[in-house]
C-alpha positions as CSV (number, residue, x, y, z in Angstrom):
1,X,-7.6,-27.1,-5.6
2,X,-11.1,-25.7,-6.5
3,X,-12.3,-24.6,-9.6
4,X,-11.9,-21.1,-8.0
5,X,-8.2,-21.0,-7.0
6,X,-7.6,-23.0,-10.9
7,X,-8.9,-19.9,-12.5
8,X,-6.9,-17.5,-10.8
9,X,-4.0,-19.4,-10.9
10,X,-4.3,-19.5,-14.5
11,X,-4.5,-15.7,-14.4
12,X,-1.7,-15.0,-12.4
13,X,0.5,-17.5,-15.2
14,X,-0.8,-16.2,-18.0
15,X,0.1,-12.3,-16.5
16,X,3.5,-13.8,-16.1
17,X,4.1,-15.3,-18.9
18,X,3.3,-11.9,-20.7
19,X,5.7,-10.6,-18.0
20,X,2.8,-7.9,-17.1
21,X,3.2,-6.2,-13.5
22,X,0.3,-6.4,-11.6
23,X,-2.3,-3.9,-9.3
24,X,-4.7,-4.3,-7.5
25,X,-7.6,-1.7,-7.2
26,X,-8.5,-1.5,-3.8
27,X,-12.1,-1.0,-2.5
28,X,-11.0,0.7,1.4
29,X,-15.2,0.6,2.5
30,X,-15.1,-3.6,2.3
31,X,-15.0,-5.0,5.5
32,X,-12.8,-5.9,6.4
33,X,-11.0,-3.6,4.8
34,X,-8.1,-5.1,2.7
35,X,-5.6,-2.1,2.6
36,X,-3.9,-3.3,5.8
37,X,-3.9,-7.0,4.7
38,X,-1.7,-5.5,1.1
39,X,0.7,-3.2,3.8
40,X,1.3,-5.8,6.4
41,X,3.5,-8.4,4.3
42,X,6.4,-5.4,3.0
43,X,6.4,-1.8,3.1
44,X,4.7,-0.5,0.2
45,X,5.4,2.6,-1.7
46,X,3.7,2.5,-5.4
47,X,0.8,3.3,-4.0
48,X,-2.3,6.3,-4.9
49,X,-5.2,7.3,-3.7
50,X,-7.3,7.9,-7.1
51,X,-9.7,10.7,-5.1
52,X,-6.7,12.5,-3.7
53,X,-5.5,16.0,-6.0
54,X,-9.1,16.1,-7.1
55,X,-12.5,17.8,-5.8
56,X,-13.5,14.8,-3.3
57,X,-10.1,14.7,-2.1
58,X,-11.3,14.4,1.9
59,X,-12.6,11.2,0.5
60,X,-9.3,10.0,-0.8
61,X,-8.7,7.2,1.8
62,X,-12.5,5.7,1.2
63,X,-12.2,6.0,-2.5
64,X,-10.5,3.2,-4.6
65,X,-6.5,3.4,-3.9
66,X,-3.9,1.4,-6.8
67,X,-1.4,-0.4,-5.0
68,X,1.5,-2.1,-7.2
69,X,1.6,-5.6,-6.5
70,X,5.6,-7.3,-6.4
71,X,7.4,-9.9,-5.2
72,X,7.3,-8.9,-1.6
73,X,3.5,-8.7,-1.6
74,X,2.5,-10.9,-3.7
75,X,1.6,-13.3,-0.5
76,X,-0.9,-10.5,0.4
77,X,-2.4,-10.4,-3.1
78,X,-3.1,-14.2,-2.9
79,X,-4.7,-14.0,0.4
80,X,-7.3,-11.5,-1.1
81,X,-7.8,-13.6,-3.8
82,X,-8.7,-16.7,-1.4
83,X,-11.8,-14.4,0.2
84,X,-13.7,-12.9,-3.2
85,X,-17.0,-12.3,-1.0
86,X,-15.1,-9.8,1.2
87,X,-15.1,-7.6,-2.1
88,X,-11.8,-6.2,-1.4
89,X,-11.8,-4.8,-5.2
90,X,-10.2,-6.2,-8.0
91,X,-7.0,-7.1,-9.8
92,X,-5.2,-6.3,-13.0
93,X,-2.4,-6.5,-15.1
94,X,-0.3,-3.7,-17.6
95,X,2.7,-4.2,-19.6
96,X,5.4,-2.0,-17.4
97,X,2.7,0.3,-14.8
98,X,2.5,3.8,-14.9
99,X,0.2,3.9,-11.8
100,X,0.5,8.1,-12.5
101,X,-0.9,7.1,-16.0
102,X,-3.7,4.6,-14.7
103,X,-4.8,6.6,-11.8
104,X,-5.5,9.6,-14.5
105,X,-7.1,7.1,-16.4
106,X,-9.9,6.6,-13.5
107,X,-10.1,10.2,-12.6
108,X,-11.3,11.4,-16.2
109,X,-14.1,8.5,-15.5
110,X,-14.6,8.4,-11.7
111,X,-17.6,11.3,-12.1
112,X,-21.0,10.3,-13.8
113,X,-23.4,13.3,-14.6
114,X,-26.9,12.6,-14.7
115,X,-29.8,15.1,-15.0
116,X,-27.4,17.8,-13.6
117,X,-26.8,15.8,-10.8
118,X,-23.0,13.8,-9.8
119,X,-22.3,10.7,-8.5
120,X,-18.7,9.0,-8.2
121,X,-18.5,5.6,-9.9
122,X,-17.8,2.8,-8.2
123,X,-15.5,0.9,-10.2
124,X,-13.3,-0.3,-7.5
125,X,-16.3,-2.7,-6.3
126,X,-15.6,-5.8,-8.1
127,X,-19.4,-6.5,-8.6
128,X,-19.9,-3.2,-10.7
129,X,-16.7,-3.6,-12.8
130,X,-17.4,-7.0,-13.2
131,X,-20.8,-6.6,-14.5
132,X,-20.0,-4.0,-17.0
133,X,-17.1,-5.4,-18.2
134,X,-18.8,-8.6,-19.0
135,X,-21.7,-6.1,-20.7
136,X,-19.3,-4.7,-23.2
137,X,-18.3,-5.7,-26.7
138,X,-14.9,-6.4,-27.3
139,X,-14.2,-2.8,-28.8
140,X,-15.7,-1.0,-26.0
141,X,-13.4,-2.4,-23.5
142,X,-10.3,-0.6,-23.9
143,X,-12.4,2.9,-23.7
144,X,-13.0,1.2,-19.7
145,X,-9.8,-0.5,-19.0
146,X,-7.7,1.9,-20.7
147,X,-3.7,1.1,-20.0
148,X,-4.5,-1.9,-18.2
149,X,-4.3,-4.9,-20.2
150,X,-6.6,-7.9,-18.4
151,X,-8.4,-7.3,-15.3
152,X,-9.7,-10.2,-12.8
153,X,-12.6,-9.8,-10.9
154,X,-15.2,-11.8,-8.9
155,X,-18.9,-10.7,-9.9
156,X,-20.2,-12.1,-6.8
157,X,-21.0,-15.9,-7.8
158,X,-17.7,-16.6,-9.3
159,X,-14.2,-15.1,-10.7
160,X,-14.2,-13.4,-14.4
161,X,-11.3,-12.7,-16.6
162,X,-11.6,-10.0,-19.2
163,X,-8.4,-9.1,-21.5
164,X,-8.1,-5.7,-23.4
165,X,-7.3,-6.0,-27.0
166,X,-5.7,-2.7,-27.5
167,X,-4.2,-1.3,-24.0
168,X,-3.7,2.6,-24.5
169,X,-4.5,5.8,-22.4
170,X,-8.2,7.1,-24.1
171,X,-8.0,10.9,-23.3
172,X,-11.6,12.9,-23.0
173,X,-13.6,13.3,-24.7
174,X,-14.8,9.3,-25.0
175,X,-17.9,7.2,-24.9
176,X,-18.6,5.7,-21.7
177,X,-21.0,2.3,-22.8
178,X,-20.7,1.0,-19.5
179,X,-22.9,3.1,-17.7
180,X,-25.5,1.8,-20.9
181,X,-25.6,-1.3,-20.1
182,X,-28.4,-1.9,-17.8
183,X,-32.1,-1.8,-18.3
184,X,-33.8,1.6,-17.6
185,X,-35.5,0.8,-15.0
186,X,-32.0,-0.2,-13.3
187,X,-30.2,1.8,-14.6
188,X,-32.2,5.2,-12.8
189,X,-32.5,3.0,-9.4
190,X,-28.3,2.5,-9.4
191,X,-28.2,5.9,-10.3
192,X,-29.9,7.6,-7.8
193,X,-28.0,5.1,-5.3
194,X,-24.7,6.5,-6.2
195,X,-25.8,10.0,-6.3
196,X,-27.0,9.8,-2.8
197,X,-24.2,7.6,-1.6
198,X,-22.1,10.8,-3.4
199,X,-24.0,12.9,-1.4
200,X,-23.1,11.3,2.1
201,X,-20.4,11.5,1.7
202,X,-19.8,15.6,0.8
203,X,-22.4,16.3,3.2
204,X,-22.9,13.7,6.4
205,X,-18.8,12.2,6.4
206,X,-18.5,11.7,9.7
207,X,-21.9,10.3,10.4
208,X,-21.1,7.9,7.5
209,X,-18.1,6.5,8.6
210,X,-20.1,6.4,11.8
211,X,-22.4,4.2,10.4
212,X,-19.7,2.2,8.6
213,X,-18.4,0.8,11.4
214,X,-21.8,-1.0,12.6
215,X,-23.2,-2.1,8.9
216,X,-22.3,-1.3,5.8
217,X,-23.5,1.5,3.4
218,X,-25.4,-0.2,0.4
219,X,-27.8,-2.3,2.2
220,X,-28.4,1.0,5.0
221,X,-29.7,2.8,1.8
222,X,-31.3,0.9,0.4
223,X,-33.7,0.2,3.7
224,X,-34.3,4.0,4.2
225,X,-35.0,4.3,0.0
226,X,-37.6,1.1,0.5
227,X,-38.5,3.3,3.1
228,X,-39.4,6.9,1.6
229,X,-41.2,4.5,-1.4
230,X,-43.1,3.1,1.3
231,X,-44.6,6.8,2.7
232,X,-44.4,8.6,-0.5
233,X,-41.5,10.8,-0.2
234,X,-39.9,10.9,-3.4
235,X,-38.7,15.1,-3.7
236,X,-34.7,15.5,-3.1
237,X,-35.6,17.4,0.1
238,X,-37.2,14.8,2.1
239,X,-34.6,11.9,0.6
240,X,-31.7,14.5,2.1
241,X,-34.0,15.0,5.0
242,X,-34.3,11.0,6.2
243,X,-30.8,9.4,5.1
244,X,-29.6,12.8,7.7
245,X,-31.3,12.0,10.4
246,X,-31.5,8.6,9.9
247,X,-27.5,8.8,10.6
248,X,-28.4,9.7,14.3
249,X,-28.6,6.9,16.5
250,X,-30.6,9.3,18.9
251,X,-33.0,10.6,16.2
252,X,-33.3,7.1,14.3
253,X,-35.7,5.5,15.5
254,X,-38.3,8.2,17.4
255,X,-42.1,7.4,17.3
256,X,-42.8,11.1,15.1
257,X,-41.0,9.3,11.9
258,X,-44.3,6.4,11.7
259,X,-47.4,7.7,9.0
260,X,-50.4,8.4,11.1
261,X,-53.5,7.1,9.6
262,X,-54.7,9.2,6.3
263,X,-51.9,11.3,6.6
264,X,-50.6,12.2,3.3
265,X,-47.2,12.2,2.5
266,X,-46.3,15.6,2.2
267,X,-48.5,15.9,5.7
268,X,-46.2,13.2,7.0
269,X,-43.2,15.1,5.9
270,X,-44.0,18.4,7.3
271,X,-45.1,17.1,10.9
272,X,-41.8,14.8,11.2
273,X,-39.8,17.5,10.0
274,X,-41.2,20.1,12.7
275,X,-40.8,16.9,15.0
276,X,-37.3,15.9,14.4
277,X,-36.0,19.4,14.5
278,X,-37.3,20.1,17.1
279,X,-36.1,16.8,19.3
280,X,-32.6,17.8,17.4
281,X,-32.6,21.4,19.2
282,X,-33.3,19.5,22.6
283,X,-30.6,17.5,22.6
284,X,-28.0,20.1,21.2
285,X,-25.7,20.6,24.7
């Protein structure tokens, strides 16, 4: 057995010792994704969507869902737990679930506000819970894991365990140190990433899950990001501007988007703009 399977076995013994229930905090954007691998073993029906009854609730089956974990699919739980660098999400335990009471939990801190802007956090990727998590003191925990009692997560290198010393429903107002606990300098860079990745998804859905099913998101942005830094455009109109037509497999890669020589940038954004509208007219039907 390797050292991997050892520590979540002890886990999973230690949660049943305590006689905890388990559920698993599904990330539906991993590929592949690992809702259908949970719903093929039994039916399931303790199940939410932790987007749907709120304002992003067309993005309720690519947000984070909770799904109970039982007897019947508990096979499916230890599948996911054999393939960590899928990043299917994450798994933890309470003393008798209230998935009602946890999913409220995650609503009151599934929007961050920065500089007047929004951006949905991504705590059902197991690399960003895992990270913060790991960041916070013992006493700041329970303000993050609320009602759930230990959470097990792989941080991309290997599995970690945390355990919450006081499990109890945190009502707003509340701290949030988690989204403290990077440098500045990442901190602003992870927060413009979710902002824009927020703003896909309200505003380009279907030409995101487009793109979703050739590559995934994260890395996609990050390319056309490295790629304004690289020409200069840094203003929230030419951002919206590239990552929209950069969704177009017709518009992607046209000559107009290259710099010409000693053009500056906002030269450069002008002309493609003109450029890529205009190409965008021509090829309406």
């Amino acid at each position: 057995m390797s050292m991997s399977s050892v520590l979540t076995s002890q886990w999973l013994s230690e949660q049943r010792s305590h006689q905890r229930d388990l559920v698993v905090i599904a990330n539906p954007m991993a590929t592949p994704n690992p809702i259908p691998t949970l719903f093929a073993s039994a039916p399931i029906r303790d199940y939410v969507k932790v987007y749907q009854g709120t304002p992003f609730e067309n993005l309720a089956p690519l947000g984070p869902w909770l799904v109970r974990i039982n007897v019947s699919t508990i096979a499916a739980l230890s599948a996911l737990l054999q393939s960590p660098e899928h990043h299917w999400g994450w798994v933890a335990s309470a003393q008798q679930l209230d998935i009602n009471e946890v999913v409220a939990h995650w609503q009151a801190r599934m929007v961050i506000h920065d500089e007047g802007q929004r951006a949905l956090y991504r705590f059902q990727d197991n690399r960003v819970i895992a990270r913060h998590l790991q960041a916070l003191d013992s006493h700041q925990i329970p303000l993050l894991l609320g009602p759930l009692c230990s959470a097990l997560c792989w941080d991309g290198e290997q599995w970690v365990s945390v355990d919450n010393r006081a499990p109890c429903t945190y009502p707003e107002p509340f701290d949030t140190p988690w989204l403290k606990t990077t440098s500045s300098t990442e901190q602003s860079a992870a927060a413009q990433k979710a902002i824009l990745e927020t703003w896909l998804w309200e505003n380009q859905l279907e030409a995101t899950q487009q793109l979703l099913t050739r590559e995934p998101l994260a890395p996609w942005l990050q390319m056309q990001l490295d790629k304004a830094d690289s020409w200069g455009w840094s203003r929230q109109e030419q951002i919206h501007f590239l990552l929209e037509h950069q969704l177009s497999d017709d518009l992607a890669n046209l000559p107009a988007w290259t710099p010409r020589a000693d053009e500056a940038p906002d030269a450069h954004f002008v002309r493609v703009q003109q450029d890529i509208l205009q190409t965008s007219r021509g090829l309406q039907p």
